[in-house]
The first five atom37 places (N, CA, C, CB, O) and aatype in JSON, in Angstrom:
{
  "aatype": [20, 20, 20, 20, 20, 20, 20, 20, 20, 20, 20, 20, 20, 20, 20, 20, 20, 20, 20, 20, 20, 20, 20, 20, 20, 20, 20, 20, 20, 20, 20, 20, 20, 20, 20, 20, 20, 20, 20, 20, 20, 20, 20, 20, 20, 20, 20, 20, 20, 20, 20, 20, 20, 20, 20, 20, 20, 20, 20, 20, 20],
  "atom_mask": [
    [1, 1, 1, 1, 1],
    [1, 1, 1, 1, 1],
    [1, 1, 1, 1, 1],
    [1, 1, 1, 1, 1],
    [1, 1, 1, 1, 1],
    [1, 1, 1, 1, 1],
    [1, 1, 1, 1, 1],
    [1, 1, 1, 1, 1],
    [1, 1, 1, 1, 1],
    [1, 1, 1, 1, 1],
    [1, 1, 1, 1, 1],
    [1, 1, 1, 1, 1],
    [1, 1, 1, 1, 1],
    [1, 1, 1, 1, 1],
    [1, 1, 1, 1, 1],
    [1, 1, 1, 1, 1],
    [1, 1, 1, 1, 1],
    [1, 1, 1, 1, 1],
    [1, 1, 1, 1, 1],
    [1, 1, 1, 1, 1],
    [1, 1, 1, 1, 1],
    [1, 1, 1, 1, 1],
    [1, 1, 1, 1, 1],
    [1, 1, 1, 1, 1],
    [1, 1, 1, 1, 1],
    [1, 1, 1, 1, 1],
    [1, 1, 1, 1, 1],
    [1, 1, 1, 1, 1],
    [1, 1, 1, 1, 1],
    [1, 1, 1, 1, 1],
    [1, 1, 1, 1, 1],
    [1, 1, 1, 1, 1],
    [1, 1, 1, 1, 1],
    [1, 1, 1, 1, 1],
    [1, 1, 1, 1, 1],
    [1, 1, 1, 1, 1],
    [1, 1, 1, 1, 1],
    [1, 1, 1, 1, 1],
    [1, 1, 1, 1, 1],
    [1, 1, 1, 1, 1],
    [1, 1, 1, 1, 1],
    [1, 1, 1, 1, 1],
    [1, 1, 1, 1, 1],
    [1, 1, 1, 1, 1],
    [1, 1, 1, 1, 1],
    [1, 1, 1, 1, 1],
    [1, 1, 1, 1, 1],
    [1, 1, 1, 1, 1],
    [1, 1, 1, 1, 1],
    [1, 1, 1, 1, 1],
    [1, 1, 1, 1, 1],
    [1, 1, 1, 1, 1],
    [1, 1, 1, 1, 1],
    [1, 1, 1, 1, 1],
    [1, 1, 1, 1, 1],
    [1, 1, 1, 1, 1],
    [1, 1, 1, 1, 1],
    [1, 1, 1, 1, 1],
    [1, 1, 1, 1, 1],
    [1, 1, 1, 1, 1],
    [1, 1, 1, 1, 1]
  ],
  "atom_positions": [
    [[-121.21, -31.03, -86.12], [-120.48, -32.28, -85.96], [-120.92, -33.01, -84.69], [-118.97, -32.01, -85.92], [-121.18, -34.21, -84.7]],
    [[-121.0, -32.12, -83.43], [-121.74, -32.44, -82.1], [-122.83, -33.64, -82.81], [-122.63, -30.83, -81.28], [-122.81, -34.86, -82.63]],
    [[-123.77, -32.84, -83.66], [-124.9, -33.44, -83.54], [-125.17, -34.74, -84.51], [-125.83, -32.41, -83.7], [-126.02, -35.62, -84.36]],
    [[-124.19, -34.6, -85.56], [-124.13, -36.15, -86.11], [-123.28, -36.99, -84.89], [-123.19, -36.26, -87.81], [-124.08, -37.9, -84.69]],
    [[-122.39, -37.18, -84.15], [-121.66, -38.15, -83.08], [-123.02, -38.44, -82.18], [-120.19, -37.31, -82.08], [-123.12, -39.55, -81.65]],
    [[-124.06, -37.45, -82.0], [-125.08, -37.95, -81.19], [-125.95, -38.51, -82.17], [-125.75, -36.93, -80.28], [-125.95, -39.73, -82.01]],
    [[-126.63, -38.2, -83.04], [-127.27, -39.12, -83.55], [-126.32, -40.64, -84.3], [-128.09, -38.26, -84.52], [-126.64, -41.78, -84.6]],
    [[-125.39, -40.05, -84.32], [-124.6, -41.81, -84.73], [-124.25, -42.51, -83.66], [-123.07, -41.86, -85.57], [-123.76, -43.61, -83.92]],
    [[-124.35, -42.25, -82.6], [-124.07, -42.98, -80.82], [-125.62, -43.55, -80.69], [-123.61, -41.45, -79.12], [-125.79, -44.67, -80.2]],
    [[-126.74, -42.75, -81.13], [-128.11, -43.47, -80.6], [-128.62, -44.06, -81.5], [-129.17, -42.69, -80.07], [-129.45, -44.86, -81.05]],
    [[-128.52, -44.09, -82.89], [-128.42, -44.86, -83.97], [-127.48, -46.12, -83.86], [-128.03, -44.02, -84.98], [-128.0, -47.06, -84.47]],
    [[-126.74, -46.33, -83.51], [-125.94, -47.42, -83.09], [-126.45, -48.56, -81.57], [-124.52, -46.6, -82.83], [-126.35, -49.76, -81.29]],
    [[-127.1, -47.08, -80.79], [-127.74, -47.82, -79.68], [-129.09, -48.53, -79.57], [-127.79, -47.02, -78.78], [-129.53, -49.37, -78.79]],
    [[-129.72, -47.76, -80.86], [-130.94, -48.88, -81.08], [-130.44, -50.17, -81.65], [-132.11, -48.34, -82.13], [-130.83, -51.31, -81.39]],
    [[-129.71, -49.85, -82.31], [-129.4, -51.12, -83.24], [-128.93, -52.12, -82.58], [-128.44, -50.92, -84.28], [-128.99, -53.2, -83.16]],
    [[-128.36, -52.09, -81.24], [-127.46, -52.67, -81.14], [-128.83, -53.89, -79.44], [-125.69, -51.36, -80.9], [-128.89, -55.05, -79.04]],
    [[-129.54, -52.54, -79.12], [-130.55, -52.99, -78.05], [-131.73, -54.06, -79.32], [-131.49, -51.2, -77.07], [-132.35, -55.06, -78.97]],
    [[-131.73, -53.46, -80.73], [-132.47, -54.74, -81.35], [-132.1, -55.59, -81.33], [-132.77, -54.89, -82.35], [-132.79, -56.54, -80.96]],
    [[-130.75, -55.78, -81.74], [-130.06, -57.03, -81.84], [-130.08, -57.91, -80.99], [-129.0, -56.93, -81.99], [-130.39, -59.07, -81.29]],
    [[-129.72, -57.51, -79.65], [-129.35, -57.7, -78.19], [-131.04, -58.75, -78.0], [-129.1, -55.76, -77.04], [-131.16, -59.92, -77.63]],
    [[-132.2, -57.68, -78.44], [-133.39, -58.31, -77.48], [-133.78, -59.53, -78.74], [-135.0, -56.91, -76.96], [-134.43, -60.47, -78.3]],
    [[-133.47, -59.58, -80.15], [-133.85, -60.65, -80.93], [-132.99, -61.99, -80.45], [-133.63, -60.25, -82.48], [-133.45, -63.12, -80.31]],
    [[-131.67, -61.59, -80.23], [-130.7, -62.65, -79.59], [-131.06, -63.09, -78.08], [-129.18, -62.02, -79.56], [-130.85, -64.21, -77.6]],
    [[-131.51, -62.24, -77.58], [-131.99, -62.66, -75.68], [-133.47, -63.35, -76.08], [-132.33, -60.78, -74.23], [-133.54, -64.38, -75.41]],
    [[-134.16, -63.27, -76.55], [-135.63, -64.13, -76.93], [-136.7, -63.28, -76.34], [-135.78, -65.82, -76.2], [-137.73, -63.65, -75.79]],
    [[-136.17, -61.82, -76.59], [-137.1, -60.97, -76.66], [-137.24, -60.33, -74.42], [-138.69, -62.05, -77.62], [-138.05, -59.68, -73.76]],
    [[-136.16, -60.93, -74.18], [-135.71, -60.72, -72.7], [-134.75, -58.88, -72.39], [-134.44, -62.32, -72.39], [-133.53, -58.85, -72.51]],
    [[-135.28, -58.02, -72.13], [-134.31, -56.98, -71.85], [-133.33, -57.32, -70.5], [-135.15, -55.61, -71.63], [-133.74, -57.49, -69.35]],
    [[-132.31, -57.36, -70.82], [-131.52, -57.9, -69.31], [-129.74, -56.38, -69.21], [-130.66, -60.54, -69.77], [-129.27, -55.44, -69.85]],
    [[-129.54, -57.0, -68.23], [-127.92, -55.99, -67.9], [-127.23, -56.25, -69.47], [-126.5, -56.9, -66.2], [-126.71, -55.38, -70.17]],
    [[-127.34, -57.29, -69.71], [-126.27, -57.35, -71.13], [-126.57, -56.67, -72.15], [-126.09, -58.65, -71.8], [-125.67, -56.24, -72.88]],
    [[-127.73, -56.46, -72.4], [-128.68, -56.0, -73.37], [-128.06, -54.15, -72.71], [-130.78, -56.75, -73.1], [-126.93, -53.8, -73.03]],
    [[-128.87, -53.27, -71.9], [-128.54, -52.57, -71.49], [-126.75, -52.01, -71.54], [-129.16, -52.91, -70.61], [-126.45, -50.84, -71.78]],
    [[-126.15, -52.65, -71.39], [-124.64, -52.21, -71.19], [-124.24, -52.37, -72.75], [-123.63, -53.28, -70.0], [-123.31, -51.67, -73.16]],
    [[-124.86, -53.24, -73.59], [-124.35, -53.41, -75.02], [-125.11, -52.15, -75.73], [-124.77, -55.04, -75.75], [-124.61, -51.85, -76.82]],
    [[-126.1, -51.45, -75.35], [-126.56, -50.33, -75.77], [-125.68, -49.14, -75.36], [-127.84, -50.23, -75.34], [-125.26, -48.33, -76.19]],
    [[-125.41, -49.08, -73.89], [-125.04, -48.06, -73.75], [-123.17, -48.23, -74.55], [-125.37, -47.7, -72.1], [-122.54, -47.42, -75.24]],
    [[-122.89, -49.25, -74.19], [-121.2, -49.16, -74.84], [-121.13, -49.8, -75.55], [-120.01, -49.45, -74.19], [-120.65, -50.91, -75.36]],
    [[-121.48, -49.47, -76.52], [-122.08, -50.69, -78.29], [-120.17, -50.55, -79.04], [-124.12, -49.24, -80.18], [-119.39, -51.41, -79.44]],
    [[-120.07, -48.9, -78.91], [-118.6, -48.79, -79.65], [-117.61, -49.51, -78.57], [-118.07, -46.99, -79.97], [-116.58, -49.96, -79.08]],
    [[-117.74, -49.68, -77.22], [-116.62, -50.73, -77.21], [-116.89, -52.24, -77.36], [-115.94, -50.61, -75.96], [-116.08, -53.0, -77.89]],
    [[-118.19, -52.67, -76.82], [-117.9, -53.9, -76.22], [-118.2, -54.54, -77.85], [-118.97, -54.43, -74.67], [-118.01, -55.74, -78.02]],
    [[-118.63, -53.74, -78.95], [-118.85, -54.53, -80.27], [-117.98, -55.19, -80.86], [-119.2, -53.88, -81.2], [-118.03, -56.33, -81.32]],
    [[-116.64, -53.95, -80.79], [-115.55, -54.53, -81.15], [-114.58, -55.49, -80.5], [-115.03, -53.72, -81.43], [-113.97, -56.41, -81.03]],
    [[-114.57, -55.05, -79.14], [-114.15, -56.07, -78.25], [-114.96, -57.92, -78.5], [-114.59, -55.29, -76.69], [-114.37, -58.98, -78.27]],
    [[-115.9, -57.81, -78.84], [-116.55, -59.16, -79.1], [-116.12, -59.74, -80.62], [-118.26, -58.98, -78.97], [-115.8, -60.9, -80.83]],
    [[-116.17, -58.9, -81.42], [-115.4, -59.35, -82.66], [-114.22, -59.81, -82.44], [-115.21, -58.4, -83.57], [-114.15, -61.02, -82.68]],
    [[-113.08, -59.25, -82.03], [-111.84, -59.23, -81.47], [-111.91, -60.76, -80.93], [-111.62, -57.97, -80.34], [-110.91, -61.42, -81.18]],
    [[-112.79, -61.31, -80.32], [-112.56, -62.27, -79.42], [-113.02, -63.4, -80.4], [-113.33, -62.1, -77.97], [-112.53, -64.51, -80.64]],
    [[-114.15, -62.75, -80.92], [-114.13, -63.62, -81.62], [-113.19, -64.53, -82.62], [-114.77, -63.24, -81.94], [-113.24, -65.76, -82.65]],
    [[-112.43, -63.82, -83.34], [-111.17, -64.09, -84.07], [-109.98, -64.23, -83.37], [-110.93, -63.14, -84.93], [-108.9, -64.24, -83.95]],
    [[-110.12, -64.36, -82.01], [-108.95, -64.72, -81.3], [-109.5, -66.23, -80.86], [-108.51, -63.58, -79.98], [-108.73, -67.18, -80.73]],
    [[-111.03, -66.35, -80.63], [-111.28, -67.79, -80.46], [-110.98, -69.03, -81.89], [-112.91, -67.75, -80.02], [-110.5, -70.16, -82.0]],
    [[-111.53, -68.12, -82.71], [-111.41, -69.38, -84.47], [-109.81, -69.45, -84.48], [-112.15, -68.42, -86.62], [-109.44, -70.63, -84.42]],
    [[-108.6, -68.4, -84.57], [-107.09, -68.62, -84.6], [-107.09, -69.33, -83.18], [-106.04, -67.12, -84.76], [-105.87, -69.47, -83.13]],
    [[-107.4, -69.71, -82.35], [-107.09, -70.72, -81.15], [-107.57, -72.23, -81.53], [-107.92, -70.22, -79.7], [-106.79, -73.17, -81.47]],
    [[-109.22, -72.4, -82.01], [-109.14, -73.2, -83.01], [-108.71, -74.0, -83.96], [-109.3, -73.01, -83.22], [-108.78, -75.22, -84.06]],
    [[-108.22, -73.09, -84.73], [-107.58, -73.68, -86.04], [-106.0, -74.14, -85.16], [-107.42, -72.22, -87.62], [-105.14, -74.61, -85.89]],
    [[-105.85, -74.08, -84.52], [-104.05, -74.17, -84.24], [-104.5, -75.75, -83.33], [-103.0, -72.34, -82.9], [-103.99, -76.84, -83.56]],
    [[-105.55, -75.47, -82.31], [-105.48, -76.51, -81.97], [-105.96, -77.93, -83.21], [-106.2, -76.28, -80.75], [-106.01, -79.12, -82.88]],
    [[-106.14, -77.62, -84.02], [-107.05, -78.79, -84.84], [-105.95, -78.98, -85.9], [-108.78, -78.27, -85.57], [-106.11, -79.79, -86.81]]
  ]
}
């Protein structure tokens, strides 16, 4: 079990450093880095915000 949570933590961390460097324009920076290493929080935390920005949105409009 150890060893699937590690390969699903660095499987998540490539994915997340691809994403990061196609969205930066191919730039490795701190954001890039910290979104690799804490992909399970700050992913969801950015979703989260996200849908707290569109319901702030819609109320104001």
């Amino acid at each position: 079990m150890t060893c699937l949570a590690i390969f699903l933590y660095a499987a998540g961390s490539l994915l997340a450093v691809q994403y990061s460097h196609e969205i930066g324009e191919g730039r490795l920076s701190i954001g890039t880095v910290a979104l690799a290493l804490f992909w399970p929080v700050t992913i969801p935390f950015v979703w989260c915000w996200g849908i707290v920005e569109t319901v702030i949105e819609a109320v104001r409009s």
